[in-house]
C-alpha positions in Angstrom: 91.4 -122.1 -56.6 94.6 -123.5 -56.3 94.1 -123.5 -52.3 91.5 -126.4 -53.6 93.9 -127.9 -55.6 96.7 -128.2 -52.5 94.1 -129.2 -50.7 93.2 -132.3 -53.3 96.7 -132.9 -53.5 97.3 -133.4 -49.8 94.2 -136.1 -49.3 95.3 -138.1 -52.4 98.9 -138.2 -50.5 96.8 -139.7 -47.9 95.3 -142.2 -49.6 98.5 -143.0 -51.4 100.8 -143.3 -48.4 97.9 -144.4 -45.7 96.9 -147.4 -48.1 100.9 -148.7 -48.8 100.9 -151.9 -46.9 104.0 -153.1 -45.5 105.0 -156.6 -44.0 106.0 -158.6 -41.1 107.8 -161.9 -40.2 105.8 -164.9 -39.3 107.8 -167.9 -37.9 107.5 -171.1 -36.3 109.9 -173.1 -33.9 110.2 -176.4 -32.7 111.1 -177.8 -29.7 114.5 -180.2 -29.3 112.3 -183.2 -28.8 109.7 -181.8 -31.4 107.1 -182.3 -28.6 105.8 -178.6 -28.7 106.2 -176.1 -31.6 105.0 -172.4 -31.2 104.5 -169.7 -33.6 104.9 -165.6 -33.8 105.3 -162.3 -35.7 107.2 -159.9 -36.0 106.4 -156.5 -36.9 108.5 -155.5 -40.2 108.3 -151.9 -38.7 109.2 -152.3 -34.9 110.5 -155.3 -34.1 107.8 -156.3 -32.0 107.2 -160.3 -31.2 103.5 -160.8 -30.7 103.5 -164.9 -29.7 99.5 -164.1 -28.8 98.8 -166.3 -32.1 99.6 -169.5 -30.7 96.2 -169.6 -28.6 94.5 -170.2 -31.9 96.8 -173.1 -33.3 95.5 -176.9 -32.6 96.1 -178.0 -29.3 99.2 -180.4 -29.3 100.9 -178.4 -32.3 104.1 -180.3 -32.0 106.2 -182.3 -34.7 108.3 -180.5 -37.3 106.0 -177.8 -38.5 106.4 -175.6 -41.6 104.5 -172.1 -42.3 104.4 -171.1 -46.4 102.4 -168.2 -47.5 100.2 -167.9 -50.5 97.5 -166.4 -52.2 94.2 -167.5 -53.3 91.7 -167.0 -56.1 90.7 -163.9 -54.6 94.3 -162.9 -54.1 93.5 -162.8 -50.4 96.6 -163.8 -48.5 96.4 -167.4 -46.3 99.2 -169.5 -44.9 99.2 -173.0 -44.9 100.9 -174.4 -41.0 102.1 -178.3 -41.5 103.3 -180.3 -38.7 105.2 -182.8 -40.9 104.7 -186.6 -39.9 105.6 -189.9 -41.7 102.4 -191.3 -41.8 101.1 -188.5 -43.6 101.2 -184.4 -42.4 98.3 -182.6 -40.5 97.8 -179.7 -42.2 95.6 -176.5 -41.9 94.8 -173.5 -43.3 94.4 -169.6 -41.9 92.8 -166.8 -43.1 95.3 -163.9 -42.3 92.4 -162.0 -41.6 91.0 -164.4 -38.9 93.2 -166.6 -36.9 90.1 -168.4 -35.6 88.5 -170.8 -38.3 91.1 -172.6 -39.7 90.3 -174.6 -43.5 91.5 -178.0 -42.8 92.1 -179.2 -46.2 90.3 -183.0 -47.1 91.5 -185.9 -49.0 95.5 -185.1 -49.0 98.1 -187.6 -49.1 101.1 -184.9 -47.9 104.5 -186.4 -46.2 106.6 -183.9 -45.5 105.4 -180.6 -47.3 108.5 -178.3 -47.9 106.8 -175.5 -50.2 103.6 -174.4 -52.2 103.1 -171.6 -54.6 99.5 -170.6 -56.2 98.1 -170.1 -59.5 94.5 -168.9 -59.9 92.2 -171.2 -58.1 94.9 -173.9 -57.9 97.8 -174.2 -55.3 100.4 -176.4 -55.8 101.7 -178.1 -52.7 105.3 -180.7 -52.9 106.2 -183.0 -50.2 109.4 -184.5 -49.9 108.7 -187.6 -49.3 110.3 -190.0 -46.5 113.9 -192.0 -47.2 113.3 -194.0 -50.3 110.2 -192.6 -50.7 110.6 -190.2 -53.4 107.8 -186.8 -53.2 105.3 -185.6 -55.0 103.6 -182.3 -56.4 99.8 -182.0 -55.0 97.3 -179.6 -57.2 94.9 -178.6 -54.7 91.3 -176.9 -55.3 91.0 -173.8 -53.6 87.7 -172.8 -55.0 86.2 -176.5 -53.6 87.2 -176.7 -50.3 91.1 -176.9 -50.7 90.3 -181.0 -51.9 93.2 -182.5 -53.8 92.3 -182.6 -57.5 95.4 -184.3 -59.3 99.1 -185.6 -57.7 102.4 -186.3 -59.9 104.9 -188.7 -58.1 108.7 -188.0 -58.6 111.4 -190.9 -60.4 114.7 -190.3 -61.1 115.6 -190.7 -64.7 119.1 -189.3 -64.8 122.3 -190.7 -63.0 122.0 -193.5 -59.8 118.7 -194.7 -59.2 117.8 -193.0 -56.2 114.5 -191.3 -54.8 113.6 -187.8 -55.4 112.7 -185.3 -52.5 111.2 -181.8 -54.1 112.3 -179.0 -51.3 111.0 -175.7 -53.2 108.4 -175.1 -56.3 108.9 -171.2 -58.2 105.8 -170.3 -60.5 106.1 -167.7 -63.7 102.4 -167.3 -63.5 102.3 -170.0 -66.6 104.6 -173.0 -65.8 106.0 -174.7 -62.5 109.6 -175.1 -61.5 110.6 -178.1 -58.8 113.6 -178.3 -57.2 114.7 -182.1 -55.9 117.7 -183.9 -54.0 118.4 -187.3 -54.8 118.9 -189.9 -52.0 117.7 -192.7 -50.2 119.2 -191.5 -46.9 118.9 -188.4 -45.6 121.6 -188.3 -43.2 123.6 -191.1 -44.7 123.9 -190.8 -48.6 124.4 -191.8 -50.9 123.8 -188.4 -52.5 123.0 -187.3 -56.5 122.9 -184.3 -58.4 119.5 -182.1 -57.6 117.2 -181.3 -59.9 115.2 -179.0 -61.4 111.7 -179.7 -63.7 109.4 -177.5 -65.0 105.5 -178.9 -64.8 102.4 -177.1 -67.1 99.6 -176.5 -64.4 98.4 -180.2 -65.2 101.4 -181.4 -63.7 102.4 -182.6 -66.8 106.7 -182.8 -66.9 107.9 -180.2 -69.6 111.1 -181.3 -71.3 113.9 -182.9 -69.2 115.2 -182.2 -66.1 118.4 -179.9 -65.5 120.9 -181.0 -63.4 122.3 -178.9 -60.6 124.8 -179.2 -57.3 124.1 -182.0 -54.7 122.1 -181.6 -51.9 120.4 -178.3 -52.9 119.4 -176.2 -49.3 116.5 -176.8 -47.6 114.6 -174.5 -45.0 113.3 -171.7 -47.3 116.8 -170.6 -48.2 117.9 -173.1 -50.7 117.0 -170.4 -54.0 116.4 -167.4 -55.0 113.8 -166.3 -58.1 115.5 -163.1 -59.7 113.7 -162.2 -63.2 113.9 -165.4 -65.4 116.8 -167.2 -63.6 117.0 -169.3 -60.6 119.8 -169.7 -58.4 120.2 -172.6 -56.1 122.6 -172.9 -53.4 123.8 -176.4 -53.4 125.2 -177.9 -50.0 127.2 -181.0 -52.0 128.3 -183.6 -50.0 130.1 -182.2 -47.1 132.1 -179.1 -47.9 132.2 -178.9 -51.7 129.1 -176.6 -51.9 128.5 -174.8 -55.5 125.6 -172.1 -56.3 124.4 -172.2 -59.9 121.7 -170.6 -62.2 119.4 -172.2 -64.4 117.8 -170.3 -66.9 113.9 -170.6 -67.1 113.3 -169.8 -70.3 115.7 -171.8 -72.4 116.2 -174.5 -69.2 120.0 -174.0 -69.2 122.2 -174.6 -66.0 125.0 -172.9 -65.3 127.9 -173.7 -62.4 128.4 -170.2 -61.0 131.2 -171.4 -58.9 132.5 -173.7 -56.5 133.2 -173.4 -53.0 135.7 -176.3 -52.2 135.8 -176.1 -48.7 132.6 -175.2 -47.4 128.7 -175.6 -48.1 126.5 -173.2 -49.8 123.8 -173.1 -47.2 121.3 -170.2 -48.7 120.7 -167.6 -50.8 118.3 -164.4 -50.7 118.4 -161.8 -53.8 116.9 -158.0 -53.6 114.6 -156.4 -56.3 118.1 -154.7 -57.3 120.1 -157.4 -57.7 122.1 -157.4 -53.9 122.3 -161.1 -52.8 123.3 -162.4 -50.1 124.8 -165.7 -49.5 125.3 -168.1 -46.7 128.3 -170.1 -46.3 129.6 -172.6 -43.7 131.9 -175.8 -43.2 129.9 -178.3 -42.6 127.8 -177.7 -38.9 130.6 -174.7 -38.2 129.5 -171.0 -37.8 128.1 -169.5 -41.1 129.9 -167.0 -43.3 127.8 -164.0 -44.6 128.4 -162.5 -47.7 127.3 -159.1 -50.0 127.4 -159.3 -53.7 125.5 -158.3 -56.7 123.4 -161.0 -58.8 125.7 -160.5 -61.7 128.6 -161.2 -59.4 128.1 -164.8 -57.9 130.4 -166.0 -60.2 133.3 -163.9 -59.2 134.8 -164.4 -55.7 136.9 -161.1 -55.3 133.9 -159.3 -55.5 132.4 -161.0 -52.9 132.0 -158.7 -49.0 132.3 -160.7 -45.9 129.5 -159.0 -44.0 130.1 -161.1 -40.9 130.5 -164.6 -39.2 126.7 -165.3 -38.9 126.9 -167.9 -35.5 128.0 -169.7 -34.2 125.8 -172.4 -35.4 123.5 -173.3 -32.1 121.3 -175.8 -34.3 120.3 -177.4 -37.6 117.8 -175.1 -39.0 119.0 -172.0 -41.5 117.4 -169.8 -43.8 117.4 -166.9 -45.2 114.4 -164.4 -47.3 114.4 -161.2 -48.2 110.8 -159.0 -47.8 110.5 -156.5 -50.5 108.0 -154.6 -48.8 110.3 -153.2 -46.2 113.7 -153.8 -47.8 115.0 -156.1 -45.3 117.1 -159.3 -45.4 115.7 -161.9 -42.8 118.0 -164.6 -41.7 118.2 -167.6 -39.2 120.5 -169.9 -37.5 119.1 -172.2 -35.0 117.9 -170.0 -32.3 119.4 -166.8 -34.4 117.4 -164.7 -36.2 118.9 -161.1 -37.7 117.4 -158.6 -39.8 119.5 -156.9 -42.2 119.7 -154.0 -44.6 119.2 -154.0 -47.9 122.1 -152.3 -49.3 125.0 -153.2 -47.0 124.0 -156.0 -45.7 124.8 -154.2 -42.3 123.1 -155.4 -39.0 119.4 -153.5 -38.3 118.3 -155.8 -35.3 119.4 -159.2 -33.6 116.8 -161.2 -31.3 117.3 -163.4 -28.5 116.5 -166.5 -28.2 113.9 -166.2 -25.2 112.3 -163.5 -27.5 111.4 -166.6 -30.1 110.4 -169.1 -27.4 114.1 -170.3 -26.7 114.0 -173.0 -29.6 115.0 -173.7 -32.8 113.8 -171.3 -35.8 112.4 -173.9 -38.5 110.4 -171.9 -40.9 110.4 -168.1 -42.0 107.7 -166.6 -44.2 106.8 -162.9 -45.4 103.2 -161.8 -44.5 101.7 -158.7 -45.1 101.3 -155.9 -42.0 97.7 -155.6 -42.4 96.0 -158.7 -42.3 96.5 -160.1 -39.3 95.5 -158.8 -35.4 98.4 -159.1 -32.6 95.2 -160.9 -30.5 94.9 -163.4 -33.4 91.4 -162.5 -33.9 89.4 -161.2 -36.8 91.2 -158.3 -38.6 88.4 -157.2 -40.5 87.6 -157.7 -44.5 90.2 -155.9 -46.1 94.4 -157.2 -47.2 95.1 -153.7 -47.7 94.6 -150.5 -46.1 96.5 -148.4 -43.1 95.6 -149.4 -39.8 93.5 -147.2 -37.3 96.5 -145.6 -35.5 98.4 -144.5 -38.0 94.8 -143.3 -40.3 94.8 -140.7 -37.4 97.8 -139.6 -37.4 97.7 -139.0 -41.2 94.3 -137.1 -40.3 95.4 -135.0 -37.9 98.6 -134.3 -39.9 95.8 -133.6 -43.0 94.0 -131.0 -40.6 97.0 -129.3 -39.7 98.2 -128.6 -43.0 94.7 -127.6 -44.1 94.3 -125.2 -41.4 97.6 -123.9 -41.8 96.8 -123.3 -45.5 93.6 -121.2 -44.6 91.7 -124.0 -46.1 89.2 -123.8 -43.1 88.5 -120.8 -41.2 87.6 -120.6 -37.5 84.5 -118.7 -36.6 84.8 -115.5 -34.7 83.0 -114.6 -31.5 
């Protein structure tokens, strides 16, 4: 009898460790002339850069193109690919499972999407607008053919009358949280304190906004979600950068401290609290730093991990993928994966590894939805794959046999 129960104990280990999913890397690069963009994964286990996906992207995928993963009504995982234009963004839509029948969303009005987040049968998609064209927040249909349903157009209320650019939306599972810069120039200024604005799920404003640091990061990196707080890494103007927290549930901003002489270019937070922060003078090599959460606000308890460069280029980021404990980070053509705990350096990749251009967008997908020949990988999110199911077999047998479980007939 308790054979039998050894034996039940060893298939539910199985099932337990055969159906953990893990994750990968997906990222997209653009060209210096932004005249051919390219895509690719990497395997959150390996390290291995599959690039076979690009034969299924539109033909003439150029432009500035962003990648943002989400879920939808089924909790199925997609990702939404953007190559960003001024007269309005091309946009479509992949199934993770099946690279090869894109969703190409009707009856948008997107310039420049920057992020999206889902609730239910509703994502939520902000562009950031164009110069003095301030952005908007985009509720979008899943369950009816990913049609536009509703749109709420940013205006300044608070300090110079400039236009609003939303760069990252956070959800709760309730309420929506948009993060903004305020300019009318990009590149030349003038620049106003970011903002941040929580939305109900009609995109109806709730309260005022909250002021934060100017020129809150862009490329993925700018904040970080950790319990009920946000915390935005703030560029400022040209090296006075600042990272502050604002309090979701009470809508409270705190200055967590400044930086003087350099920018606060990104920051990525662990499920235990390690952060890790990206510094830099303005277009200089990037400083990398280790700290806890709790500890922002403290600079002596702040560890250099490295000098993260030298800056080869204007795109910068940095996630963190809670599935495999890893801190991803980019620089231009750069891209590092780092540990959890130290911070310390796991694996470094070359630039003709990620098509020899720039990095521009970085997104967490899970291992076992996708197929390195970008082809249909089957109905389920979850689930081990086929290799290692045998090995977790075979390893079953063995133990069973070994156990006396089965018994081997004699001649």
């Amino acid at each position: 009898m308790k054979k039998w129960r050894f034996l039940a104990l060893v298939v539910l280990s199985v099932f337990v460790l055969g159906g953990t999913a893990g994750a990968d890397l997906f990222f997209t690069t653009a060209d210096s002339g932004y005249s051919a963009n390219s895509a690719g994964i990497v395997k959150g286990s390996t390290y291995e850069v599959f690039h076979s996906l690009n034969s299924n992207l539109p033909a003439g995928f150029a432009n500035d193109s962003v990648a943002l993963t989400f879920r939808d009504a089924t909790t199925a995982e997609r990702i939404l690919i953007s190559e960003r234009r001024s007269t309005g963004d091309t946009v479509y839509i992949y199934d993770l499972r099946n690279w090869e029948r894109p969703v190409n969303p009707t009856g948008w009005n997107a310039t420049n999407i920057y992020d999206a987040v889902s609730i239910g049968q509703y994502l939520y998609v902000v562009t950031n607008g164009w110069d003095n064209q301030s952005g908007q927040i985009i509720k979008v249909n899943m369950n009816n053919g990913y049609i536009s349903e509703a749109s709420y157009t940013f205006t300044r209320s608070t300090g110079n009358n400039l236009a609003l650019h939303p760069i990252r939306i956070f959800t709760d599972g309730t309420d929506l949280y948009v993060i903004s810069n305020a300019y009318d120039d990009g590149w030349a200024g003038p620049f106003d304190e970011s903002e941040v604005l929580k939305f109900d799920t009609n995109l109806s404003p709730v309260g005022a906004p909250v002021l934060v640091g100017i020129n809150a990061g862009g490329m993925g990196s700018s904040a970080a979600l950790y319990g009920s707080d946000l915390y935005v890494a703030c560029l400022g103007n040209f090296n006075d950068g600042s990272f502050w927290k604002v309090d979701l549930s009470s809508m409270d901003a705190t200055k967590l401290i400044d930086l003087s002489s350099h920018q606060a270019y990104g920051i990525a937070i662990a499920a235990d609290g390690t952060a890790l922060l990206l510094t830099a003078s303005w277009w200089e090599a990037e400083d990398l730093y280790r700290t806890h959460v709790g500890d922002i606000d403290n600079y002596d308890k702040w560890f250099k991990v490295s000098d993260f460069g030298p800056k080869d280029g204007w795109s910068f980021g940095a996630i963190y993928d809670e599935h495999n404990g890893i801190f991803w980070l980019m620089n231009g053509t750069h891209l590092e994966a780092r540990n959890r705990t130290t911070g310390g350096l796991l694996r470094s990749f070359t630039p003709a590894q990620l098509a020899d251009d720039q990095i521009y967008s970085l997104a967490v997908i899970g291992n076992n939805s996708w197929r390195a020949d970008g082809g249909d990988g089957g109905s389920g999110d979850g689930g081990c794959d086929t290799g290692a199911g045998s090995r977790l077999f075979a390893l079953v047998m063995l133990v069973i046999v070994r156990a006396g479980l089965l018994k081997t007939r004699k001649k």
